[in-house]
C-alpha positions as CSV (number, residue, x, y, z in Angstrom):
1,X,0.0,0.0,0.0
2,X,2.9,2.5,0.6
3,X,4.4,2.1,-2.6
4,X,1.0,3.1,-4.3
5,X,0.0,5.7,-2.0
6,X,3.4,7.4,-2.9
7,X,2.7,7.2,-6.6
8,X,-0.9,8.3,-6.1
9,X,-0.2,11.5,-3.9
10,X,3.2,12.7,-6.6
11,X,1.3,15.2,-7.6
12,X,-1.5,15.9,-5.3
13,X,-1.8,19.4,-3.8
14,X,-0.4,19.3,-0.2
15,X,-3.9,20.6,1.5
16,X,-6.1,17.7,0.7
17,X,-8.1,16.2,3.3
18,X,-7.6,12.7,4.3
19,X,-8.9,10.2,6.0
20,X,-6.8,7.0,7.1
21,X,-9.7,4.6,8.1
22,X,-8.7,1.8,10.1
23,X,-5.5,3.6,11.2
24,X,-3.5,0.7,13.1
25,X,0.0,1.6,14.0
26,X,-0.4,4.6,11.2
27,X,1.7,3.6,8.5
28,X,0.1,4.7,5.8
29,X,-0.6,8.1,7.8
30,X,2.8,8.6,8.4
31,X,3.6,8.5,4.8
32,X,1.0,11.1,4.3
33,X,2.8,12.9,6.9
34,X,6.2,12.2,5.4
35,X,5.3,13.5,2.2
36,X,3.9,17.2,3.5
37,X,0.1,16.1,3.7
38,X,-1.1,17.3,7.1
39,X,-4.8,18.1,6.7
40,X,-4.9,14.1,8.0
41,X,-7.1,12.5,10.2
42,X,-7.0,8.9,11.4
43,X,-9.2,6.4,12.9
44,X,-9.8,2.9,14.6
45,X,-12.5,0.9,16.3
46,X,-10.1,0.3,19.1
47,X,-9.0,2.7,21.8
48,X,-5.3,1.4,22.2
49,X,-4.4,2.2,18.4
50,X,-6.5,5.5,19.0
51,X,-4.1,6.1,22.2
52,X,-0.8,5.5,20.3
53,X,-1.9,7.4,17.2
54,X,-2.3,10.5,19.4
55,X,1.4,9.7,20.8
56,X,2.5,10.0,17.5
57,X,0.5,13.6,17.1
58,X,-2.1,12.1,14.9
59,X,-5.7,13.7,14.7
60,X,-7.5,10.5,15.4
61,X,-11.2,9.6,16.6
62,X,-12.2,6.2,17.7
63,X,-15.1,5.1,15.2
64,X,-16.2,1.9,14.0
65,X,-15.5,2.7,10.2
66,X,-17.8,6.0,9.6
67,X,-19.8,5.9,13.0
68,X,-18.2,8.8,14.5
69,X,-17.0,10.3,10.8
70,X,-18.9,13.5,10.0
71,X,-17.0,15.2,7.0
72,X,-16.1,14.6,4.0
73,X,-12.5,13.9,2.6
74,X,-10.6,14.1,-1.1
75,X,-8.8,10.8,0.1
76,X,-10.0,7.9,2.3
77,X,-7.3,5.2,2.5
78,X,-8.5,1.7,4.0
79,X,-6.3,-1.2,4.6
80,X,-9.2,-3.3,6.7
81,X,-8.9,-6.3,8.5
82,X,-9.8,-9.0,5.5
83,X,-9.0,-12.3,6.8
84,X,-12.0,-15.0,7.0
85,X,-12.6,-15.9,10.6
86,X,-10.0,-18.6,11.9
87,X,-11.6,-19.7,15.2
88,X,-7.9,-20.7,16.0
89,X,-6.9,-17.4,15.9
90,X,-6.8,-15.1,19.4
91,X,-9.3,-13.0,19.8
92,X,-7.5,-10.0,21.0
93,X,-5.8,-10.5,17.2
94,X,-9.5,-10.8,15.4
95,X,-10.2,-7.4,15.9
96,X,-6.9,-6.5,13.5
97,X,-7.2,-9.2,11.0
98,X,-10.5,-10.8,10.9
99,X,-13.1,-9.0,8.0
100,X,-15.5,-11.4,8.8
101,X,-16.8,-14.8,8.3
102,X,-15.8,-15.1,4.9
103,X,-13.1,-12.0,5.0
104,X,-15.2,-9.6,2.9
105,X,-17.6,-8.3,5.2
106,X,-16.0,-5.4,6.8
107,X,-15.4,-4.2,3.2
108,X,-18.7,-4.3,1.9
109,X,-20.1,-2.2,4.8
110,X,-17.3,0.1,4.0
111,X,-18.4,0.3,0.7
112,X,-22.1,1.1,1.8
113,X,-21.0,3.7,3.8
114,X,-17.7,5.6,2.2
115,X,-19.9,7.5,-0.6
116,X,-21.1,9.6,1.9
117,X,-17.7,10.6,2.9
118,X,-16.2,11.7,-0.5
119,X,-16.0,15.2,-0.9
120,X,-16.7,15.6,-4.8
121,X,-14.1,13.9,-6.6
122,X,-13.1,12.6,-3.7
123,X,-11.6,8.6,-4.0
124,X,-10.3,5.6,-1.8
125,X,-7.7,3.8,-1.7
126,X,-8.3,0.1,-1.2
127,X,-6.1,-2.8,0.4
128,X,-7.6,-6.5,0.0
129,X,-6.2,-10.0,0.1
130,X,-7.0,-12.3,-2.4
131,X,-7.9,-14.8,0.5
132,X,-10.7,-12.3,0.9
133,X,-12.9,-13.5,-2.2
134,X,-11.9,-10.8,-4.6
135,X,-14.6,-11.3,-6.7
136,X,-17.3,-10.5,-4.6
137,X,-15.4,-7.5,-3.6
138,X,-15.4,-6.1,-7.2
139,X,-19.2,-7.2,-7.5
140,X,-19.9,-5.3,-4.7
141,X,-17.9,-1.7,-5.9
142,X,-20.3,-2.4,-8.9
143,X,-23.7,-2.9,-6.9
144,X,-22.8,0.5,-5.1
145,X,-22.0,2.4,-8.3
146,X,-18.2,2.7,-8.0
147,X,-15.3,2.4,-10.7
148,X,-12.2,0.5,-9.9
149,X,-9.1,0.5,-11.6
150,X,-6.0,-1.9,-9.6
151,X,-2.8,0.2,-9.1
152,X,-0.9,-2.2,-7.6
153,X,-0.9,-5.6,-6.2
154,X,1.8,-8.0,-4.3
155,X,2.4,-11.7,-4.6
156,X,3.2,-13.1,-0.8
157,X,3.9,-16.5,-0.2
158,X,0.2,-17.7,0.6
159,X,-1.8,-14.7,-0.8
160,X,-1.9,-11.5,-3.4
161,X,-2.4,-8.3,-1.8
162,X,-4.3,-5.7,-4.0
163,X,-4.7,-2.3,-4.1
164,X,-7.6,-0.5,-5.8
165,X,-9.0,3.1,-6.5
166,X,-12.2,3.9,-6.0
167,X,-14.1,6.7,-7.4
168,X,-18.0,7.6,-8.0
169,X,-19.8,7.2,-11.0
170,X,-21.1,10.4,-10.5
C-alpha cells in the first residue's frame, strides 16, 4: 500500500483532506505525513491504536469505520482487516485481521458507507487479500456504483495483496 500511496499523492496538492480509516500503528498516515500532507485524520474501532496514534501527534477519533466520521475527505485510504474468521486465531488478534466470516464483510459495509464521505471527486484507496474472495469485492464496488481500476498488487507466499482506487460514477 505504501508504494501506491506514494505514486498516487506525486502530484496531489499538499492541502487535501484525508482520511486514514482503520488507522493501526499509522503507516500509511505517516507517509501522508512524510510527504507534506497534514490536513490528516485517522481512525480505529479500538481505543489502544487511538491512544498510540495520538502519541504519534495524529488527529485521530475512535469510530467503528464511519460511526463517529462526519465530514467529508478528497482521500480515504482503507487497509481493513480481510481475513476470514480462523476460530484458532486469538481473539484480541480478530479485531486487526479478521473481515468477517468469509473475509469480505467489513469491506462491503465500508463500501455502503464511504460515498457519503467523499468530498466531490473525492476517492479511496483500497487494500484486500486475495484470500478475501476478490470477486465478490469487485461485485460489490459495482452494486454500489463505484469504478475501480487496480494500481498495484503483491504476490506473498500464501496470498496476493491488492490495491484499488475507488471513485464515483457520479
Amino acid at each position: 500500500m505504501q508504494r501506491v500511496l506514494k505514486e498516487y499523492l506525486q502530484d496531489k496538492p499538499k492541502s487535501i483532506k484525508i482520511l486514514d480509516m482503520g488507522s493501526g500503528l499509522g503507516i500509511q498516515a505517516q507517509t501522508c505525513k512524510d510527504l507534506g500532507f497534514n490536513n490528516l485524520l485517522t481512525t480505529d474501532i479500538n481505543p489502544e491504536v487511538i491512544n498510540l496514534l495520538k502519541e504519534k501527534s495524529f488527529k485521530s477519533i475512535q469510530s467503528d469505520l464511519f460511526s463517529n466520521i462526519k465530514e467529508k475527505f478528497n482521500l480515504i485510504i482503507f487497509n481493513p482487516p480481510y481475513l476470514p474468521f480462523d476460530e484458532k486465531e486469538p481473539e484480541d488478534s480478530q479485531l486487526q485481521t479478521t473481515g468477517g466470516k468469509k473475509g469480505y464483510e467489513i469491506i462491503v459495509r465500508f463500501l455502503s458507507e464511504v460515498r457519503e464521505h467523499l468530498s466531490n471527486k473525492g476517492v479511496v484507496l483500497l487494500l484486500f487479500s486475495s484470500l478475501s474472495e476478490p470477486k465478490i469485492i469487485l461485485r460489490e464496488t459495482e452494486r454500489f456504483n463505484y469504478k475501480v481500476k487496480l494500481l498495484g498488487k503483491e504476490k506473498l507466499f500464501f496470498e496476493e495483496l491488492f490495491v484499488y482506487l475507488i471513485t464515483t460514477n457520479s
